[in-house]
C-alpha positions in Angstrom: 0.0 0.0 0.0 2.9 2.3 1.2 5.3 0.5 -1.0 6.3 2.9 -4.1 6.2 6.0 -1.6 8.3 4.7 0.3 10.8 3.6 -2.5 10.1 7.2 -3.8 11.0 8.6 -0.5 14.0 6.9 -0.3 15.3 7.3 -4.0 15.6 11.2 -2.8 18.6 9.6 -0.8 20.7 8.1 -3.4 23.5 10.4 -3.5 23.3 11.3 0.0 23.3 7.4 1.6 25.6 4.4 1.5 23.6 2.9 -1.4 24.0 -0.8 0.3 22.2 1.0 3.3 19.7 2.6 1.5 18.8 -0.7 -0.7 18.5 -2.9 2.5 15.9 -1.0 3.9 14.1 -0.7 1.0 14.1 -4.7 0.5 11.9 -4.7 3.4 8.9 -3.8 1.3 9.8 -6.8 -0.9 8.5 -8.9 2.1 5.6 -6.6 3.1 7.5 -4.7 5.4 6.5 -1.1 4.8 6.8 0.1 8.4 10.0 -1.5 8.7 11.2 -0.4 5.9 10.6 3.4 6.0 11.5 3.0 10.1 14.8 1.3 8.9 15.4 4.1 6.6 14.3 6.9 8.9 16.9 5.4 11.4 20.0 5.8 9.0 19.1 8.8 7.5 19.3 10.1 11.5 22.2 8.4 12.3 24.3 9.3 9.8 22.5 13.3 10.0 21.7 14.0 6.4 19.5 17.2 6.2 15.9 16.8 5.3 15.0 19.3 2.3 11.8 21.0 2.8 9.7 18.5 0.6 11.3 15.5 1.8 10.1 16.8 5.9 6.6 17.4 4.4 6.8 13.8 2.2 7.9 12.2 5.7 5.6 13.6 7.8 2.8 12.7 5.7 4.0 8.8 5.2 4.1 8.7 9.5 1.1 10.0 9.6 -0.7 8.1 7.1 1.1 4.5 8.1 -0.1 5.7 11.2 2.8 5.5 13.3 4.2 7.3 16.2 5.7 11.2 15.7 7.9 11.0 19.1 9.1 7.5 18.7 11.8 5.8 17.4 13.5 7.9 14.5 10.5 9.8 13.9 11.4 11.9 16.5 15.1 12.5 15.4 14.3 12.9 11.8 11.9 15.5 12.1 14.6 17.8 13.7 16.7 16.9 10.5 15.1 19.7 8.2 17.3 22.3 6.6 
């Protein structure tokens, strides 16, 4: 359902991501993962700090909230403060 967001989302991060990082998380979706998969991704975007343009905060804000997962948990929280 969230699946070619989410590999939409991520494809933002291709120059900006180890590309075997960004690909793993991604494969998540392959096995119906979706919230794994854009949590995953969430996480190493934060941990490796890469700056959030304006339409990628807005884009990731609106995939939490419609995959209906938590704003103050987990990356969420972390990758919010992330925007340029």
């Amino acid at each position: 359902m969230f699946t070619d967001r989410i590999v939409k989302f991520g494809n933002n991060f291709r120059d900006r991501l180890d590309p075997c990082l960004l690909q793993g998380a991604l494969d998540y979706t392959a096995y119906n993962e979706e919230s794994l998969a854009f949590e995953v991704l969430c996480d190493h975007i934060c941990e490796y700090d890469i700056p959030l343009t304006d339409e990628e905060y807005k884009e990731a804000v609106k995939l939490i909230q419609d995959m209906e997962l938590d704003l103050g948990e987990g990356p969420f929280k972390h990758l919010l403060s992330l925007k340029r």
